[in-house]
C-alpha positions as a LaTeX table, in Angstrom:
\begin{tabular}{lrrr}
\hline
Residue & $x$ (\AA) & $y$ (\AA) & $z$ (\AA) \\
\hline
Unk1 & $-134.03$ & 41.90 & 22.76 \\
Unk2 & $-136.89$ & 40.72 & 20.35 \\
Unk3 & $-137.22$ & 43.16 & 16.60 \\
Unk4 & $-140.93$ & 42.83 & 15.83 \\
Unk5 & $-140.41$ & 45.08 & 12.37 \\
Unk6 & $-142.03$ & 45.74 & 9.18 \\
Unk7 & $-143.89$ & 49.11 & 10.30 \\
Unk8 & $-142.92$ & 50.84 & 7.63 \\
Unk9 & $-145.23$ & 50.29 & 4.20 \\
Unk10 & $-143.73$ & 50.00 & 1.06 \\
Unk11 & $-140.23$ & 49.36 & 2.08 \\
Unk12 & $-137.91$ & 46.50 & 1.17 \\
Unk13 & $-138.21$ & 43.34 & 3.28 \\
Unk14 & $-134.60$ & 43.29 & 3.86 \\
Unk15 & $-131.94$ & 45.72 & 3.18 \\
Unk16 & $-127.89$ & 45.91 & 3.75 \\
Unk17 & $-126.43$ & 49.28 & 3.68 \\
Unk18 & $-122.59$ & 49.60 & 3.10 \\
Unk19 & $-122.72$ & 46.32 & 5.64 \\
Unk20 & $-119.23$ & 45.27 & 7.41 \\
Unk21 & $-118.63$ & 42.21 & 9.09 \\
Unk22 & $-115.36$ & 41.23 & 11.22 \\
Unk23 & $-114.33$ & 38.23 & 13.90 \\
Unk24 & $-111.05$ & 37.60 & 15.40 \\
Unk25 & $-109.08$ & 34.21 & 14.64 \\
Unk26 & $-108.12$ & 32.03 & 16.88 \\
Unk27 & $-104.73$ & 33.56 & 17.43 \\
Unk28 & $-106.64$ & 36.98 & 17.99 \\
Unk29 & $-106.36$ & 38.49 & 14.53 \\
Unk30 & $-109.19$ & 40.62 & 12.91 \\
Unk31 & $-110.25$ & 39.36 & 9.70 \\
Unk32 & $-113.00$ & 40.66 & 7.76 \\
Unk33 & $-116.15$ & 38.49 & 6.09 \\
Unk34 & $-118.02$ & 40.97 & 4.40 \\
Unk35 & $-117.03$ & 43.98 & 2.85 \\
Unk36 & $-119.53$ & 46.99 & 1.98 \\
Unk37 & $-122.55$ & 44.61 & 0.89 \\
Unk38 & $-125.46$ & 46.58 & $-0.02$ \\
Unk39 & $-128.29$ & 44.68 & $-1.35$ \\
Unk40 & $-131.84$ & 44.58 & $-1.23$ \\
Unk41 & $-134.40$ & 41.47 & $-0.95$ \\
Unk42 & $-138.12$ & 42.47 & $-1.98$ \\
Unk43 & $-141.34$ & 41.92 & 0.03 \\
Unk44 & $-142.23$ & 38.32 & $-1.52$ \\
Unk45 & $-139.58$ & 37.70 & $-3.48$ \\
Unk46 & $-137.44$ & 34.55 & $-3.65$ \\
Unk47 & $-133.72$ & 35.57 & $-3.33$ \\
Unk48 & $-130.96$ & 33.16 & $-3.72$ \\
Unk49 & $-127.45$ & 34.30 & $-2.70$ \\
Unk50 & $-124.44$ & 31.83 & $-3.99$ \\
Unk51 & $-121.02$ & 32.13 & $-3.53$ \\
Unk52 & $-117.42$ & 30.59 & $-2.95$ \\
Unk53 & $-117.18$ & 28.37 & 0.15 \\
Unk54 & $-115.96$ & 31.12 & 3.37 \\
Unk55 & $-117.33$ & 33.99 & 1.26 \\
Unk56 & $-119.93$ & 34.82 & 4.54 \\
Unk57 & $-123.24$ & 33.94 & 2.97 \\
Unk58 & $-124.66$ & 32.03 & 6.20 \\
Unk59 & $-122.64$ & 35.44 & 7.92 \\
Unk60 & $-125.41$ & 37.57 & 5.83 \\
Unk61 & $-128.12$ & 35.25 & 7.34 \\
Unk62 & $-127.61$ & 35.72 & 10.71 \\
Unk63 & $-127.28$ & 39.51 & 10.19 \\
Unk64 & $-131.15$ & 39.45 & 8.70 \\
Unk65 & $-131.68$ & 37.45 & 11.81 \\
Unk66 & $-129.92$ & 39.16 & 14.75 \\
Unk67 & $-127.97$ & 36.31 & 15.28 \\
Unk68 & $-125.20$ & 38.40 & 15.00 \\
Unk69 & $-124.65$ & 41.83 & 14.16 \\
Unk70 & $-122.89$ & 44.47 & 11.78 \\
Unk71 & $-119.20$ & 45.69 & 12.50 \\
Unk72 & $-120.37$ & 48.81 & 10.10 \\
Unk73 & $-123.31$ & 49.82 & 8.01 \\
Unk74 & $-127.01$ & 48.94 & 8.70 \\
Unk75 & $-129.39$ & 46.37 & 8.27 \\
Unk76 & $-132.70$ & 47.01 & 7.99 \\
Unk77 & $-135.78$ & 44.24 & 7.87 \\
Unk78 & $-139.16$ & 46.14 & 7.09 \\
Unk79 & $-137.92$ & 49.31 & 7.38 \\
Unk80 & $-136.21$ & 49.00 & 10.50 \\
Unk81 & $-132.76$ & 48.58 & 11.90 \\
Unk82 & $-132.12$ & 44.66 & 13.68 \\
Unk83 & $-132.00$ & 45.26 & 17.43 \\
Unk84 & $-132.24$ & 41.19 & 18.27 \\
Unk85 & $-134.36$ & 38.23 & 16.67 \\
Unk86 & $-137.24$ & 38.94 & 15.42 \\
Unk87 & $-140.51$ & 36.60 & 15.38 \\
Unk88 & $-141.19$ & 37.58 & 12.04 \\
Unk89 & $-138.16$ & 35.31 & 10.99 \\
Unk90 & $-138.54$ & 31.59 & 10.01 \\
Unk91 & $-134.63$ & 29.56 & 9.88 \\
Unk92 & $-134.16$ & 26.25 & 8.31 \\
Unk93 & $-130.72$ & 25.29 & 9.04 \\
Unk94 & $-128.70$ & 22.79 & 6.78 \\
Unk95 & $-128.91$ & 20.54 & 9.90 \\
Unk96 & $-132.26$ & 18.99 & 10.97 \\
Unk97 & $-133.13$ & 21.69 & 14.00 \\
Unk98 & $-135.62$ & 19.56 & 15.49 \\
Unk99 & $-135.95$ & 18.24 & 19.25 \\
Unk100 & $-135.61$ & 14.99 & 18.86 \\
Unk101 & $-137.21$ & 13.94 & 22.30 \\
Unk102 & $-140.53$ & 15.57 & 20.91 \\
Unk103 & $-142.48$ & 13.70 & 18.66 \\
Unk104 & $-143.47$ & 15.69 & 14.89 \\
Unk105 & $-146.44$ & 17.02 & 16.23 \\
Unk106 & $-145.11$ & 18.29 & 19.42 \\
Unk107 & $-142.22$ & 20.15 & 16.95 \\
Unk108 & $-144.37$ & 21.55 & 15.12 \\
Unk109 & $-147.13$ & 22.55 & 17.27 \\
Unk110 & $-143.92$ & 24.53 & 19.60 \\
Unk111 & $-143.68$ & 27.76 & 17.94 \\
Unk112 & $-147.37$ & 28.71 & 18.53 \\
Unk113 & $-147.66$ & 27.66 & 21.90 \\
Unk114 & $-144.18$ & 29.80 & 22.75 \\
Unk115 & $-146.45$ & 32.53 & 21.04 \\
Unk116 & $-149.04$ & 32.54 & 23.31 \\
Unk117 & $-152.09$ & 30.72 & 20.75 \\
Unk118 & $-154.08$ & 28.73 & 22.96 \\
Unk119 & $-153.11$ & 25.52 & 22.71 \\
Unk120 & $-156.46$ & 23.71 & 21.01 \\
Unk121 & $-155.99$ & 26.09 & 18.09 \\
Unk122 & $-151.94$ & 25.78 & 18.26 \\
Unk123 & $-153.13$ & 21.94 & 18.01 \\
Unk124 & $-155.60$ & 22.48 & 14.96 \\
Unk125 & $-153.30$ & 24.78 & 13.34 \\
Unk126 & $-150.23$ & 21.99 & 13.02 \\
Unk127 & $-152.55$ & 19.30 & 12.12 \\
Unk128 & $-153.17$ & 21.48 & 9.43 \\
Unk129 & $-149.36$ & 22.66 & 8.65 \\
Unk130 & $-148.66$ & 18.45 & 8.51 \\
Unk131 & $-151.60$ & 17.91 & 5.99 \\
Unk132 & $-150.33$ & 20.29 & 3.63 \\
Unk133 & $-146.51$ & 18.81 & 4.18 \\
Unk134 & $-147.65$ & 15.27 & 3.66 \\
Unk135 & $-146.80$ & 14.26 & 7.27 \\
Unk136 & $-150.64$ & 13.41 & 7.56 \\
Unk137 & $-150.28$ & 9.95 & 10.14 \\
Unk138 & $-146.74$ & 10.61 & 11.44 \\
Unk139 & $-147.67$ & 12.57 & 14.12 \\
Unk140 & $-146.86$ & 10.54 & 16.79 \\
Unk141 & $-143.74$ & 9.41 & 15.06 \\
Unk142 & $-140.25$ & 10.41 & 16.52 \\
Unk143 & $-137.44$ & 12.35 & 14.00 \\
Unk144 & $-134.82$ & 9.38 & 14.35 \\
Unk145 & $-137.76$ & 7.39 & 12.88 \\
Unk146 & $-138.51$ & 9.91 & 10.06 \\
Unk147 & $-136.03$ & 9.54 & 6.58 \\
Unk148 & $-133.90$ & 12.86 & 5.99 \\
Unk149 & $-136.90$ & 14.04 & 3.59 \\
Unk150 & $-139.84$ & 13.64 & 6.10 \\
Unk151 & $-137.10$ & 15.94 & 8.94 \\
Unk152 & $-137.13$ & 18.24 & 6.34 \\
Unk153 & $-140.51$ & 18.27 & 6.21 \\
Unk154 & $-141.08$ & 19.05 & 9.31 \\
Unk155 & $-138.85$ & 21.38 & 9.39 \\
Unk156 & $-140.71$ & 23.13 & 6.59 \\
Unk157 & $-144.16$ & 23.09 & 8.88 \\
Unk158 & $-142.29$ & 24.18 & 11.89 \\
Unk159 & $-141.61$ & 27.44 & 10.22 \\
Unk160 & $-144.61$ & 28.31 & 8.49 \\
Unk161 & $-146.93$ & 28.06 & 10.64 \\
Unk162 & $-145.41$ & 31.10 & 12.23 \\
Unk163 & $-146.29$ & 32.99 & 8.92 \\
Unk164 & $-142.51$ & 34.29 & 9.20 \\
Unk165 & $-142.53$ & 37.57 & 7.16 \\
Unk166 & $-138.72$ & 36.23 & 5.89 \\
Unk167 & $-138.20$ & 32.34 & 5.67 \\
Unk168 & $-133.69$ & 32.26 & 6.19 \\
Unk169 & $-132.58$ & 29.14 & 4.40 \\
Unk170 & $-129.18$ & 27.88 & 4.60 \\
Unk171 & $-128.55$ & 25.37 & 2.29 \\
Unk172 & $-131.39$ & 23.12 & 3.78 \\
Unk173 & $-131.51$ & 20.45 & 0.72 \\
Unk174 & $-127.69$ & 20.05 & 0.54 \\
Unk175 & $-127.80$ & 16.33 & 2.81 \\
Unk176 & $-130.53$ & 15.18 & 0.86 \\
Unk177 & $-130.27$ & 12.78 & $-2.31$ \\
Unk178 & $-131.11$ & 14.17 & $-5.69$ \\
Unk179 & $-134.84$ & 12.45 & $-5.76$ \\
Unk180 & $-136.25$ & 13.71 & $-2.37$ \\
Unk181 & $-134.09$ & 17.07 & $-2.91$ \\
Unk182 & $-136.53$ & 17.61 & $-6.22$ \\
Unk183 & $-139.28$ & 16.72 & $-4.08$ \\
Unk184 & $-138.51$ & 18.87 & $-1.40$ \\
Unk185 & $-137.57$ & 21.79 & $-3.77$ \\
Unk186 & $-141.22$ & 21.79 & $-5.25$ \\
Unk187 & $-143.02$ & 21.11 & $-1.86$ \\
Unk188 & $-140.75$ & 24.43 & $-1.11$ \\
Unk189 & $-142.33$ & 26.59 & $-4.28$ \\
Unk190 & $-145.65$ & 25.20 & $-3.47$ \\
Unk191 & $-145.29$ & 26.28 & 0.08 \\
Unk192 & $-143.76$ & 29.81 & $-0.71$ \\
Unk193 & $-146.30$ & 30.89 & $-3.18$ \\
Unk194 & $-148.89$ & 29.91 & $-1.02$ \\
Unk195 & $-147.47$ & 31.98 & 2.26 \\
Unk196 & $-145.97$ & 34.95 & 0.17 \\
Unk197 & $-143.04$ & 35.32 & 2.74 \\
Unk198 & $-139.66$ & 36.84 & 1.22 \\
Unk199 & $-137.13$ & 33.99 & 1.45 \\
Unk200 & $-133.49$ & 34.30 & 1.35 \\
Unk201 & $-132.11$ & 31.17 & 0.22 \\
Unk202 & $-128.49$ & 30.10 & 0.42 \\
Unk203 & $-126.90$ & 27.17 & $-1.54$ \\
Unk204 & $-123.60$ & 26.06 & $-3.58$ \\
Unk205 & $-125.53$ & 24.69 & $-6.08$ \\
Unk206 & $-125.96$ & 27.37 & $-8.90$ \\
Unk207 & $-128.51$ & 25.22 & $-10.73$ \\
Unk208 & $-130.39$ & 24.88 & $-7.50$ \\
Unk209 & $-130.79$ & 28.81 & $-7.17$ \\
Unk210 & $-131.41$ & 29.34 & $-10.62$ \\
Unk211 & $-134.26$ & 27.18 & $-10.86$ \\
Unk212 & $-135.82$ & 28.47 & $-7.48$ \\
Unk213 & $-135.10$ & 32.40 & $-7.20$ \\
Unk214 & $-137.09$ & 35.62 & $-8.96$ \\
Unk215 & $-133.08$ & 36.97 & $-8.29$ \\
Unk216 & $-129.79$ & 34.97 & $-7.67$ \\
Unk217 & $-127.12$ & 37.34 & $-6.11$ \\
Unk218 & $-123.47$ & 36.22 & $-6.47$ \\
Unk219 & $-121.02$ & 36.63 & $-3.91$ \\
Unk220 & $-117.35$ & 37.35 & $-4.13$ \\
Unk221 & $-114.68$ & 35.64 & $-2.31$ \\
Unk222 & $-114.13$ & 37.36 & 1.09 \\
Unk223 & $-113.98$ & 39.33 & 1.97 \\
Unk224 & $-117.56$ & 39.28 & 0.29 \\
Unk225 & $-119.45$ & 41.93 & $-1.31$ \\
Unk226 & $-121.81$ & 41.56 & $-4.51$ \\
Unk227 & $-120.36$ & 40.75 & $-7.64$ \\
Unk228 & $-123.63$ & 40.37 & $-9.61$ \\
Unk229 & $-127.65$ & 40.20 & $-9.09$ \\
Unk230 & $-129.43$ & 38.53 & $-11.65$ \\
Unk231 & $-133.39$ & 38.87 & $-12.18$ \\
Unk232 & $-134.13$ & 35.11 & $-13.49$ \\
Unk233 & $-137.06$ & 35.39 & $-16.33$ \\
Unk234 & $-138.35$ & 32.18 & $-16.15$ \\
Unk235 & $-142.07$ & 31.33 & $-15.66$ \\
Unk236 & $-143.64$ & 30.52 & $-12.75$ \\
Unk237 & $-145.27$ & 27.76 & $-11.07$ \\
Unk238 & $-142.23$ & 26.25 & $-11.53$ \\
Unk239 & $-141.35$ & 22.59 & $-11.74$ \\
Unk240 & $-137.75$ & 21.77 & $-10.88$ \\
Unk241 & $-137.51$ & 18.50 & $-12.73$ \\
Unk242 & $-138.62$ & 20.55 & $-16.18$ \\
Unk243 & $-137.60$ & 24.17 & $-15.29$ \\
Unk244 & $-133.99$ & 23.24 & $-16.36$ \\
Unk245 & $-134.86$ & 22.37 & $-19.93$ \\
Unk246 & $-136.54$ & 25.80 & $-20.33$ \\
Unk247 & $-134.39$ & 27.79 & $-23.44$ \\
Unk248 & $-134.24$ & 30.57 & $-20.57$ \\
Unk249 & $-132.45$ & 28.42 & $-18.17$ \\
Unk250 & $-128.97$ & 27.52 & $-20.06$ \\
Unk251 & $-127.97$ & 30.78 & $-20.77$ \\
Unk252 & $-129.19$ & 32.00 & $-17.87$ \\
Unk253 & $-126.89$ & 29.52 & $-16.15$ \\
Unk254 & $-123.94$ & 30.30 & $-18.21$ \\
Unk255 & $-124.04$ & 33.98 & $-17.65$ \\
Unk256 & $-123.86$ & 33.78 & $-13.77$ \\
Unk257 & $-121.54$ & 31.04 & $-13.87$ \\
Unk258 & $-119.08$ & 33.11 & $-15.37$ \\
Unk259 & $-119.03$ & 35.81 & $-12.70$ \\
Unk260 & $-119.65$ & 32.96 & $-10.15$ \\
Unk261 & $-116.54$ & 30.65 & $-11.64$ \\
Unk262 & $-114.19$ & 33.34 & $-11.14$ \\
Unk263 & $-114.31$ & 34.19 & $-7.44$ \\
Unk264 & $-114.65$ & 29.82 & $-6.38$ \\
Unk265 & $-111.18$ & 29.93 & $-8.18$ \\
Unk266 & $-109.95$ & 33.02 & $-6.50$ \\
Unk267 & $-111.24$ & 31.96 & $-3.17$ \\
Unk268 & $-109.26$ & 28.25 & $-3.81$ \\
Unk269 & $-105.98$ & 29.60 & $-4.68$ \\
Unk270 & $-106.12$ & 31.35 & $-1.65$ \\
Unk271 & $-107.35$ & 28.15 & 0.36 \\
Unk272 & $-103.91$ & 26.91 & $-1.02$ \\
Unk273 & $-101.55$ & 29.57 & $-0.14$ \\
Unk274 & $-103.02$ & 29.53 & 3.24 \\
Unk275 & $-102.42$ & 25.91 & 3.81 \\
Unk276 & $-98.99$ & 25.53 & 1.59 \\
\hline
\end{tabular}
């Protein structure tokens, strides 16, 4: 079933209410992921979610995108309760979800034709969506002939030109070295302030969210719920090379790290009693 949302004007982009989330292990036991998260994410707003490894942050993605769906409570994008997966969502995985029998132009140019544009302005459109990603002369290029970067890249196109309402991000960066990771962080901002979409962004890197989010929500150690949100004051455009030098940034840093610090080290003693 397809959720085509956002009827409702004025409300939240995304919302959990009192949200539960259970699977079954291997051996058939229940065990729970989340734990009464209730959170909201703001029509354009750039919200990073961090958190111990296990604590069910890419769990809390595929809730927003009906990928899966709540054991208890409700989640709501634009106002209305996820049915199935919605067109208004964009996902960049942390692997490179590309076909790699299609060449860059034929990834990008998918989404619209599955939508039904007619194909010569489907074409024009991701001609347009590679300019603007620097990917300007690799059309006919293959991804196995592309760096890490330039998949990413494409990956980047292949979602907006939907104009997704809510761009999903799941730690999309993380495989990339620290050069082309900066790069790719400010292509992101450019991209995002440009397109206005509401992004939920999940990473392990605290520094990473900090530097990219208008809120960074911190995660317990599962079962999850919210420990902390944090509105980040620091000026925008941003550059992510000189955005950590800012005063703002280092105590900004500090502050969530402490709530942050305290569940990775809950959630690895319990790693260890696990496997001892």
């Amino acid at each position: 079933m397809t959720s085509d949302s956002f009827t409702t004007p004025g409300a939240s982009a995304i919302e959990f209410h009192s949200v539960y989330k259970r699977f079954h292990s291997p051996d058939g036991q229940p065990f729970t992921v989340l734990q009464n998260l209730t959170f909201d994410v703001r029509d354009g707003e750039f919200f990073a979610i961090v958190g111990p490894t296990g604590s069910g942050k890419s769990t809390s993605l595929a809730l927003i995108a009906g990928l899966e769906s709540p054991s208890d409570g409700t989640v709501l994008v634009g106002g209305q309760p996820v049915t199935g997966i919605s067109r208004e969502v964009g996902y960049v995985f942390q692997s490179d979800a590309v076909f790699p029998w299609k060449t860059v132009l034929d990834n990008v140019v998918a989404g619209p034709l599955f939508r039904k544009v007619p194909r010569a302005q489907a074409m024009e459109q991701a001609h347009d969506w590679l300019r603007r990603v620097g990917l300007d002369g690799f059309e006919d290029y293959y991804p196995h002939q592309l760096s890490g970067g330039m998949r990413k890249r494409v990956a980047l196109a292949q979602n907006f030109i939907i104009q997704p309402r809510i761009l999903l991000m799941d730690e999309p960066f993380s495989a990339l070295d620290v050069q082309t990771r900066t790069l790719m962080e400010n292509e992101l901002l450019d991209l995002w302030s440009a397109a206005k979409s509401s992004v939920v962004f999940v990473t392990h890197d605290l520094e990473e969210a900090i530097a990219l989010a208008d809120r960074v929500c911190v995660m317990t150690a599962r079962p999850a719920t919210i420990k902390g949100i944090y509105t980040i004051d620091l000026p925008r455009p941003r550059n992510l090379t000189e955005i950590r030098f800012h005063p703002g940034f280092a105590p900004l840093y500090k502050q969530i790290w402490e709530d942050l610090r305290s569940e990775v080290l809950a959630s690895y003693e319990r790693s260890k009693q696990r496997t001892s």
